[in-house]
N, CA, C and O atoms as a DFTB+ gen file, in Angstrom:
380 C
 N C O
     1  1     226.912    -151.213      92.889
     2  2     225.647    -151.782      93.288
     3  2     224.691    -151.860      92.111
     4  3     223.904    -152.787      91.919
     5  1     224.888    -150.487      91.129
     6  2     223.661    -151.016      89.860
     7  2     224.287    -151.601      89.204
     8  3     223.450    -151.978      88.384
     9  1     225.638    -152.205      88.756
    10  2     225.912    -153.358      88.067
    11  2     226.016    -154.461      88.573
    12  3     226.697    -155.288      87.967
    13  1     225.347    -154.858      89.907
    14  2     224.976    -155.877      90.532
    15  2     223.772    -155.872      90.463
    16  3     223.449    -157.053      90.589
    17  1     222.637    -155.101      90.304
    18  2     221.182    -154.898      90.484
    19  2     221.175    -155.519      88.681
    20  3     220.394    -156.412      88.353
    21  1     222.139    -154.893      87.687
    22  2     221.547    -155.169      86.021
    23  2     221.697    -156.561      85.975
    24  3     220.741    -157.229      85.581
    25  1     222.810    -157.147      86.336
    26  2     223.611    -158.473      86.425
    27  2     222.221    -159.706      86.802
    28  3     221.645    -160.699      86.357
    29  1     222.258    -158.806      87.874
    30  2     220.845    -159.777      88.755
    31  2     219.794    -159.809      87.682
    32  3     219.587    -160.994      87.420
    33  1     219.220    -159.212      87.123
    34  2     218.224    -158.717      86.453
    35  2     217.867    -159.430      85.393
    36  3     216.779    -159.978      85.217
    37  1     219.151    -159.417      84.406
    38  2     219.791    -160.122      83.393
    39  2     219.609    -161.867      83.792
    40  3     218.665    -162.451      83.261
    41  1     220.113    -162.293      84.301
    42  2     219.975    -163.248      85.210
    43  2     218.746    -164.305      85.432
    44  3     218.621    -165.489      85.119
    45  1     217.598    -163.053      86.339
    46  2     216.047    -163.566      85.973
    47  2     215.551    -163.646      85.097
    48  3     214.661    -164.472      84.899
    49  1     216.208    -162.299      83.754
    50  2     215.057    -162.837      82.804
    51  2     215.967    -164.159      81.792
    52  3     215.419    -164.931      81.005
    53  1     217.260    -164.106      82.072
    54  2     217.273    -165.592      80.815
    55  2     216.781    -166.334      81.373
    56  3     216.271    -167.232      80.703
    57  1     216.664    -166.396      82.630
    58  2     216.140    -168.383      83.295
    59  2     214.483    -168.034      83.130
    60  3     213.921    -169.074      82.784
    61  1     213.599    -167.008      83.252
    62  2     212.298    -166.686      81.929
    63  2     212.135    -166.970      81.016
    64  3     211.022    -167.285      80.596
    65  1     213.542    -166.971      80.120
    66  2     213.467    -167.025      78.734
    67  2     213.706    -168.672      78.512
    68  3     213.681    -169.276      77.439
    69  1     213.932    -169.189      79.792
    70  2     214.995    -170.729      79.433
    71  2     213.428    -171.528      79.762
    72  3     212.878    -172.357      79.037
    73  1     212.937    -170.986      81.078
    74  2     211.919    -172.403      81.375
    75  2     210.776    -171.527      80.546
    76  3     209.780    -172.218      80.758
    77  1     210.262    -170.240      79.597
    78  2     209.996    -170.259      79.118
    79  2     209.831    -171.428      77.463
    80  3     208.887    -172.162      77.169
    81  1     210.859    -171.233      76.851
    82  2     211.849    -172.261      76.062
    83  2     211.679    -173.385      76.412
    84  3     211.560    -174.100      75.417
    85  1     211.573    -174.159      77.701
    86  2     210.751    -175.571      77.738
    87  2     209.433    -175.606      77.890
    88  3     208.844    -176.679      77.756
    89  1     208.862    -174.630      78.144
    90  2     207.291    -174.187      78.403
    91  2     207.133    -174.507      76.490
    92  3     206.408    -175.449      76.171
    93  1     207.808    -173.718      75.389
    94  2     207.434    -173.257      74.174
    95  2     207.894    -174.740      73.589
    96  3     207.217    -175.075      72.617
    97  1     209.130    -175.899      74.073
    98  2     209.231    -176.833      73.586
    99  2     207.802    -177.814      73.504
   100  3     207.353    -178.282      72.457
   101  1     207.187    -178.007      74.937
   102  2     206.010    -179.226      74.807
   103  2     205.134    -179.010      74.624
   104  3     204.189    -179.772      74.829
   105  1     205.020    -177.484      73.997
   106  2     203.916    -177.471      73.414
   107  2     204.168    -177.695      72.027
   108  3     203.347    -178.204      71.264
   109  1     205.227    -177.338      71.731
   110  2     205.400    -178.095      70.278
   111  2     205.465    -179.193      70.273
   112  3     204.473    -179.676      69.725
   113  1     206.347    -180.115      70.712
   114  2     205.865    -181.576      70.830
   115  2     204.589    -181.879      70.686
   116  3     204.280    -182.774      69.899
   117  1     203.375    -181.019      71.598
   118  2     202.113    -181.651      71.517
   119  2     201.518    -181.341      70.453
   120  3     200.571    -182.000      70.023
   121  1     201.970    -180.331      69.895
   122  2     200.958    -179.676      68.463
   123  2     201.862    -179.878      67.138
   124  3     201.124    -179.621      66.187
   125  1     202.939    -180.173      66.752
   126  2     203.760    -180.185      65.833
   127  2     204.496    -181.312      65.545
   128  3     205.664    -181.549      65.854
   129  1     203.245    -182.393      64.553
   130  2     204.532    -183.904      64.622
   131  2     205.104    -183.898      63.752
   132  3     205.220    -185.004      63.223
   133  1     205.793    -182.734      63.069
   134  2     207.120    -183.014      62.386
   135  2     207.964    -182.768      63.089
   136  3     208.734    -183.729      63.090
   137  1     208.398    -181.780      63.915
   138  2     208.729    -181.234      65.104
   139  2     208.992    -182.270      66.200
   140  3     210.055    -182.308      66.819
   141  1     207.742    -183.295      66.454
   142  2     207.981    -184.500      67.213
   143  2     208.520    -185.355      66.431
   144  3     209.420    -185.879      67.088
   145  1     208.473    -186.012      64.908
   146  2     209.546    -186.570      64.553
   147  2     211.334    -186.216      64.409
   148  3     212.347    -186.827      64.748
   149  1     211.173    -185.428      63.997
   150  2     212.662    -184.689      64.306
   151  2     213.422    -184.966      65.674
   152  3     214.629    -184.855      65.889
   153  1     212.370    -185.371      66.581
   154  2     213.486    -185.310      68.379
   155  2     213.530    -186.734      67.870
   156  3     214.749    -186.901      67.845
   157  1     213.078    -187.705      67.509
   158  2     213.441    -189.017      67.516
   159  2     214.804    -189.206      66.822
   160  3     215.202    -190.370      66.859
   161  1     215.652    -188.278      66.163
   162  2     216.959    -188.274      65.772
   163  2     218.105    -188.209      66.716
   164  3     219.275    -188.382      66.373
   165  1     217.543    -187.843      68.421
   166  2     218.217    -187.354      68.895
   167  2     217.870    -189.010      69.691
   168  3     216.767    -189.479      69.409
   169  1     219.022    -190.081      70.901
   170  2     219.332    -190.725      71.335
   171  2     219.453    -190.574      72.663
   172  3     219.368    -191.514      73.452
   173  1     219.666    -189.337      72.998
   174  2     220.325    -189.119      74.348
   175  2     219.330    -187.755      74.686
   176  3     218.984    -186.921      73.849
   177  1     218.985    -187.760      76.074
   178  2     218.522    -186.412      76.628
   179  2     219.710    -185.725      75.937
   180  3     219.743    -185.518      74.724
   181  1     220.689    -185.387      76.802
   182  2     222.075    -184.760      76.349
   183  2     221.651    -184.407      75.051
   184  3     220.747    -183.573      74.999
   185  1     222.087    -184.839      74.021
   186  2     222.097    -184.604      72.550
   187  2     220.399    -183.724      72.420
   188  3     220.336    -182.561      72.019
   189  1     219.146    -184.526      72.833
   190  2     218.075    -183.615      72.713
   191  2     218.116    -182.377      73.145
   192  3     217.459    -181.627      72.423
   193  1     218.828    -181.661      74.389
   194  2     219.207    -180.830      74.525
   195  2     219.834    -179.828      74.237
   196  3     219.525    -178.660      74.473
   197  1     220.848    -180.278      73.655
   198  2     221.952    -179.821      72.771
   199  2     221.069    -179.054      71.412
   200  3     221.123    -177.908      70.966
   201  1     220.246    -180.277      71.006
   202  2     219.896    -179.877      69.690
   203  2     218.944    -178.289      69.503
   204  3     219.023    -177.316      68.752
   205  1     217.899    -178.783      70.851
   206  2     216.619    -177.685      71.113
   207  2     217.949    -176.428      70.725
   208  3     217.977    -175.661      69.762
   209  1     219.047    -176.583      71.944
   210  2     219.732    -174.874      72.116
   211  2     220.184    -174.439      70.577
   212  3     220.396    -173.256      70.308
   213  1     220.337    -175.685      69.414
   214  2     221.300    -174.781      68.422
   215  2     219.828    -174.979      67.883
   216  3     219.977    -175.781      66.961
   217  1     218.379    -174.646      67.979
   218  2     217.538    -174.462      67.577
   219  2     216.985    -173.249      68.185
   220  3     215.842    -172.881      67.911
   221  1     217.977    -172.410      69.249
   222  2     217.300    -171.407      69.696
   223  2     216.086    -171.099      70.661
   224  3     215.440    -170.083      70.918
   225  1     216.042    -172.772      71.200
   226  2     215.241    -173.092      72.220
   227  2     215.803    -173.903      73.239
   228  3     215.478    -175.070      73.453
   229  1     216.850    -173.106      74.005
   230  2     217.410    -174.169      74.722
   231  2     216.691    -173.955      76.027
   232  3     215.875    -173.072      76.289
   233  1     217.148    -174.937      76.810
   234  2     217.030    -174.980      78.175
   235  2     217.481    -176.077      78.953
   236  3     218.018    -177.002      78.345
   237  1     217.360    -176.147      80.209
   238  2     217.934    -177.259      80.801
   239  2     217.052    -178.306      81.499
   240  3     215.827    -178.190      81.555
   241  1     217.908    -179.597      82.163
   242  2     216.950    -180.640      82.534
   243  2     216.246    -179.861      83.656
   244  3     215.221    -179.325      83.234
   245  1     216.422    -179.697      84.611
   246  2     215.853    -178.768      85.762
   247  2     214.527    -177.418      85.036
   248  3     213.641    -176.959      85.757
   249  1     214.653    -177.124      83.955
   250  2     213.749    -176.023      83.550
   251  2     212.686    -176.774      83.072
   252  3     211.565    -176.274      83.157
   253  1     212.824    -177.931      82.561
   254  2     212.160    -178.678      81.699
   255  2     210.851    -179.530      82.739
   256  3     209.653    -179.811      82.694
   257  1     212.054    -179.676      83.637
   258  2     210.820    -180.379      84.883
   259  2     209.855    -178.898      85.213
   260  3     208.704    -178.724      84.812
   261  1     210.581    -178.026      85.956
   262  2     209.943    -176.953      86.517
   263  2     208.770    -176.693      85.174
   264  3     207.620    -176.409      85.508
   265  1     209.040    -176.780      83.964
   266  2     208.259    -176.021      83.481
   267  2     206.910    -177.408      83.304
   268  3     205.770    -176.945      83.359
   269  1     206.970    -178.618      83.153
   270  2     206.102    -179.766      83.456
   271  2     205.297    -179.471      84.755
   272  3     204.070    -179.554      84.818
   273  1     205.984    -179.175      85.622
   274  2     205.463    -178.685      86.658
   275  2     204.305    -177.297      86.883
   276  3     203.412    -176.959      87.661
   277  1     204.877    -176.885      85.866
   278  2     203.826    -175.373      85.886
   279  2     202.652    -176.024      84.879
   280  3     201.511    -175.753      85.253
   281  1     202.718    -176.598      84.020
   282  2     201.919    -177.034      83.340
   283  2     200.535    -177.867      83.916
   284  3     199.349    -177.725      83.617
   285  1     201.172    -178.745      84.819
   286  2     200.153    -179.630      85.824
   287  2     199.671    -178.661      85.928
   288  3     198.986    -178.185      85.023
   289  1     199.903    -177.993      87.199
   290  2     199.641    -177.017      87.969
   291  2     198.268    -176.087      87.130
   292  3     197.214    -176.070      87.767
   293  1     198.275    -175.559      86.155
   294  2     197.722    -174.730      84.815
   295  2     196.783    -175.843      84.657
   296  3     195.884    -175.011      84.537
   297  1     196.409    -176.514      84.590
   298  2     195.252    -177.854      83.816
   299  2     194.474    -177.508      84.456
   300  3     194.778    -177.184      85.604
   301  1     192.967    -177.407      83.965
   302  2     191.955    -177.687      84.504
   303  2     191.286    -178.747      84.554
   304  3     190.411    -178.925      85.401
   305  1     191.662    -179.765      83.483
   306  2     190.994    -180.676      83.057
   307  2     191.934    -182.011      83.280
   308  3     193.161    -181.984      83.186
   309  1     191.179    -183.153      83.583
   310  2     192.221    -184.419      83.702
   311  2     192.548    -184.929      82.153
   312  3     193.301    -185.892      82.006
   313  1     192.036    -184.343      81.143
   314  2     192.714    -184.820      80.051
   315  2     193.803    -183.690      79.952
   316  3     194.957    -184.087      79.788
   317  1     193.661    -182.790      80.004
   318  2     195.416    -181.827      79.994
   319  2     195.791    -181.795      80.685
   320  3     196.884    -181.248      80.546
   321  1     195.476    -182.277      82.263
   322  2     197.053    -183.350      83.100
   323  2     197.369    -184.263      82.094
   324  3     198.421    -184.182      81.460
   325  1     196.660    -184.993      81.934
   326  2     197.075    -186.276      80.839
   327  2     197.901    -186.384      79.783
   328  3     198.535    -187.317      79.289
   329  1     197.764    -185.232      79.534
   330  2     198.513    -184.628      78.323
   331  2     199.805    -184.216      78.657
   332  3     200.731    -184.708      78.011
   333  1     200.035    -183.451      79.494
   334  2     200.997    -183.444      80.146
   335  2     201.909    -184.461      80.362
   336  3     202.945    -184.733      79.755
   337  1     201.311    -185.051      81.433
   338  2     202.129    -186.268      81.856
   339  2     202.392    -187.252      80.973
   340  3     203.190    -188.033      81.492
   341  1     202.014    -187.668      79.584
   342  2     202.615    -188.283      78.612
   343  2     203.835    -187.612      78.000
   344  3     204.926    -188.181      78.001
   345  1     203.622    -186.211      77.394
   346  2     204.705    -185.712      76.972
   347  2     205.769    -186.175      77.794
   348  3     206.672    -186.840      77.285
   349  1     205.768    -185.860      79.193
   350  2     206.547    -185.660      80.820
   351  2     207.317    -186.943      80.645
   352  3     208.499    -187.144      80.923
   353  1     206.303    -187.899      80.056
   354  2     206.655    -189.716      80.309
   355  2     207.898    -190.294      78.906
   356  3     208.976    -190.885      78.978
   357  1     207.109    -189.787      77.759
   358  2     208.120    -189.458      76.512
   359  2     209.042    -188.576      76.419
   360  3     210.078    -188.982      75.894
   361  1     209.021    -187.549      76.736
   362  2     210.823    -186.973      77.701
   363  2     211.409    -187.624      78.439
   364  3     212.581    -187.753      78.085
   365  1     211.157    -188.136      79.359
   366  2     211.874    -189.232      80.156
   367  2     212.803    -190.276      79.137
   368  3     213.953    -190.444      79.542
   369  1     212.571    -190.729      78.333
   370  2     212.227    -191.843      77.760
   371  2     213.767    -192.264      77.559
   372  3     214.449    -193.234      77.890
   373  1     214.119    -190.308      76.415
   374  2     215.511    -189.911      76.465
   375  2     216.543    -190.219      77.713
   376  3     217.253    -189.217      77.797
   377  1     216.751    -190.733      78.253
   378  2     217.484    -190.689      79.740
   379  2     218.445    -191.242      79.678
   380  3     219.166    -191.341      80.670
């Protein structure tokens, strides 16, 4: 049972660490345009993906929304929805 309780545990915190990791991606996108030039190498969500993880920032399509999602959510202001939802719109773009 406690190596089902650590397992579990283990578990919650990488998917923390993952939609964290898309939480820590758009904000780089928004603050870092070398960082935003660099994803324009990538063609494919897939491949953008790929790349973030052998950058030690991976995560997945599903974390990436959820974490867009927490972000709305967090705005106080209609210019940082705005902000948001462009990044949100230029991620897409990849598809």
């Amino acid at each position: 049972m406690i190596l089902l309780i650590n397992n579990f545990t283990n578990l919650i915190n990488l998917t923390k660490m993952s939609l964290q990791n898309a939480i820590n991606f758009i904000s780089k996108v928004d603050l870092d345009n070398d960082f935003l030039k660099s994803c324009y190498t990538f063609k494919f969500q897939a491949e953008l993906l790929q790349g973030m993880a052998a950058q030690q920032i991976g995560f997945t399509h599903a974390e990436i929304e959820d974490a867009f999602n927490v972000l709305e959510i967090k705005c106080q202001t209609y210019e940082q929805a705005g902000c948001v939802k462009e990044i949100k719109a230029w991620y897409q773009l990849f598809r």
